[in-house]
C-alpha positions in Angstrom: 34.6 -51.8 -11.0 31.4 -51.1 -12.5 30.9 -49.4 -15.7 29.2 -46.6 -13.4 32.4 -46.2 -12.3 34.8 -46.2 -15.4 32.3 -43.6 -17.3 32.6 -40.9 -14.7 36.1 -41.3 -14.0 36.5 -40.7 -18.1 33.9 -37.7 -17.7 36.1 -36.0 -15.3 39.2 -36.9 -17.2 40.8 -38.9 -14.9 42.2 -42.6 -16.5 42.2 -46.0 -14.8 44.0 -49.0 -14.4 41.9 -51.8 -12.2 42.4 -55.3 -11.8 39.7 -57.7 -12.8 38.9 -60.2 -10.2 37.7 -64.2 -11.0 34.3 -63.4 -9.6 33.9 -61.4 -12.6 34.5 -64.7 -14.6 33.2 -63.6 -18.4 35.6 -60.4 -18.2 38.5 -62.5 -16.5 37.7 -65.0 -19.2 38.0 -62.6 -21.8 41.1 -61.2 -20.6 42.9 -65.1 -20.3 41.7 -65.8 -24.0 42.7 -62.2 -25.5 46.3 -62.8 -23.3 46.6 -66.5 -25.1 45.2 -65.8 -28.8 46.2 -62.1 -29.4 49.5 -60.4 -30.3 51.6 -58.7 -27.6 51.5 -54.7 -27.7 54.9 -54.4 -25.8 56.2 -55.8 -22.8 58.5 -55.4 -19.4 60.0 -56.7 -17.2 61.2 -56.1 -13.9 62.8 -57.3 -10.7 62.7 -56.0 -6.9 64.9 -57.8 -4.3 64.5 -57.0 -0.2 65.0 -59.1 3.0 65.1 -62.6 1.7 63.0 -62.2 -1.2 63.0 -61.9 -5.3 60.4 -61.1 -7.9 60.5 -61.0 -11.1 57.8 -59.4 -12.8 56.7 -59.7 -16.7 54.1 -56.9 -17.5 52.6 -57.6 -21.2 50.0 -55.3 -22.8 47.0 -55.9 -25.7 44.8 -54.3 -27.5 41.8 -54.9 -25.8 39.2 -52.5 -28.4 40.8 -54.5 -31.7 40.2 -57.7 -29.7 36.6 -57.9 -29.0 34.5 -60.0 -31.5 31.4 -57.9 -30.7 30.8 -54.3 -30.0 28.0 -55.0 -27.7 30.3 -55.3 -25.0 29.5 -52.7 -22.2 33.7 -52.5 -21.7 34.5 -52.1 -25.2 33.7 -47.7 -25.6 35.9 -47.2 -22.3 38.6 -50.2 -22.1 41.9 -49.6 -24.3 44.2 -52.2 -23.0 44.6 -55.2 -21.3 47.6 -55.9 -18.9 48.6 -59.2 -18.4 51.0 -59.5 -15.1 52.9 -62.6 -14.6 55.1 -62.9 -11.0 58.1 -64.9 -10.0 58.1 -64.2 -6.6 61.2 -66.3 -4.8 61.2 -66.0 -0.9 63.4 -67.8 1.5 62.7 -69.7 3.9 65.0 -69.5 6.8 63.4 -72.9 9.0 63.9 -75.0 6.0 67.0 -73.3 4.2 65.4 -73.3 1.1 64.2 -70.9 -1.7 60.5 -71.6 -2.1 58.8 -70.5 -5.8 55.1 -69.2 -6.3 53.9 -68.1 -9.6 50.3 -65.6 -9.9 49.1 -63.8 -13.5 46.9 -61.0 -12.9 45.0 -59.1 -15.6 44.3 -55.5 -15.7 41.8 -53.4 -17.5 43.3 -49.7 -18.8 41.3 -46.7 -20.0 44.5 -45.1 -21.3 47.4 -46.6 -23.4 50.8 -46.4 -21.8 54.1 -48.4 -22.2 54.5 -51.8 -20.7 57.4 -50.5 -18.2 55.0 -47.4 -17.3 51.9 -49.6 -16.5 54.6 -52.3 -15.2 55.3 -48.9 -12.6 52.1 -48.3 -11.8 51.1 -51.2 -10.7 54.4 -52.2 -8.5 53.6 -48.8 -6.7 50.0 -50.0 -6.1 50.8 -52.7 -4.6 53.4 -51.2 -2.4 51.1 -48.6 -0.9 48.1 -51.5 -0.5 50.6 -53.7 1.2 52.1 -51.4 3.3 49.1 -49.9 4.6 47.2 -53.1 4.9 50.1 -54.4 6.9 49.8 -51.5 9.3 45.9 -52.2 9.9 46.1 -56.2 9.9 49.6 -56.5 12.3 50.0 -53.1 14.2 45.9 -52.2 15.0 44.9 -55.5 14.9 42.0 -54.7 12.4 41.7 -58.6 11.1 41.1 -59.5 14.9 38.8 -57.1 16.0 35.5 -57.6 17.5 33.7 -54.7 17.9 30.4 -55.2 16.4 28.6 -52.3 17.1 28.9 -49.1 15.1 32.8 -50.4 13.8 32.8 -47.4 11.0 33.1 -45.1 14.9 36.7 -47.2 15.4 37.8 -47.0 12.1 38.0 -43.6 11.9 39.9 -43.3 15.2 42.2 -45.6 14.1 42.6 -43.6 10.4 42.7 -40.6 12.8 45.6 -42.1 14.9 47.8 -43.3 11.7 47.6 -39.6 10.1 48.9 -37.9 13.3 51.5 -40.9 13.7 52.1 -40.1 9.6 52.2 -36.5 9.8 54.7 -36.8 12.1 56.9 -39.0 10.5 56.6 -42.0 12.9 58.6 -44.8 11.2 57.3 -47.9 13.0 53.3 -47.8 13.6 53.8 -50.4 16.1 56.7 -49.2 18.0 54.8 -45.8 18.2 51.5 -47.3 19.6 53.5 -49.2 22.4 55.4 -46.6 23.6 52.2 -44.1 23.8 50.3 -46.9 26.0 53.3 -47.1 28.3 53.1 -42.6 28.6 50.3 -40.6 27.7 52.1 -37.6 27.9 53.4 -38.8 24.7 50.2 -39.0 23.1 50.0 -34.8 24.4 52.8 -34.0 21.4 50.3 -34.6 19.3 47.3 -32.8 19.9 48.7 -29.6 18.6 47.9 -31.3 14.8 43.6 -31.5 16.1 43.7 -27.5 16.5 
């Protein structure tokens, strides 16, 4: 996210909450010390269970303006907080009968203060959208395997074209969908009422 970015989301008066990435390493840096050294804001926490798995999620929020030794920082003006997101995340695993445990901290950058539990939210809900639609492109189109080399942007937007229809009319299962439309194409005829 560049600062680019940040000052023209302000300038429209929209707010944002990114994640800051280790190949930004000074910021990411900056965000471990101020997470290790500075005192906690307010904090949540939070737990989702579904199909064989549990995570618990610790959402902790700092000053990030009061923080900075220096105000020649080019974050400082538009950065408020820092989030600090710590998962649990306990799956099982059915092969070997056992609960296996993975622990990740993430750190977040916020242009607008909010409560722990409301940028604890925010995030989860991120994350569910991301997944699930990542999940639809990787598994059910096949996007990670794909080949085409030559003008891909072309496919892309057939495939985004094909998921809205599919969306639009409340297809359930992606995958199901796109197998039972190869097997009839008078199927795929239902839709075309939605390109008028």
């Amino acid at each position: 996210m560049s600062k680019k970015t940040i000052k023209s989301a302000k300038k429209s008066g929209n707010e944002i909450i990114v994640q800051v990435k280790k190949n930004q390493p000074r910021l990411f840096n900056k965000c471990q010390w101020i997470a290790n050294n500075r005192k906690i804001i307010d904090q949540s926490a939070s737990q989702d269970k579904a199909h064989g798995r549990i995570e618990n999620r610790k959402a902790r929020i700092f000053d990030f303006q009061n923080s900075v030794k220096t105000n020649k920082t080019e974050w400082n003006k538009y950065v408020k907080i820092i989030i600090q997101v710590k998962r649990e995340r306990n799956v099982f695993d059915t092969k070997a009968k056992e609960w296996k445990t993975g622990f990740k901290t993430a750190y977040y950058l916020s242009t607008i203060k909010l409560k722990a539990k409301d940028f604890n939210s925010a995030i989860r809900s991120h994350w569910e959208i991301e997944n699930s639609n990542h999940y639809v492109r990787d598994v059910s189109l096949n996007e990670d395997k794909s080949r085409i080399r030559v003008n891909p942007d072309r496919f892309i937007r057939l495939k985004n074209l094909a998921l809205n229809i599919m969306r639009k009319n409340k297809v359930k299962n992606i995958g199901n969908e796109l197998y039972r439309n190869s097997l009839n194409i008078n199927r795929l005829f239902r839709y075309t009422h939605l390109l008028d």
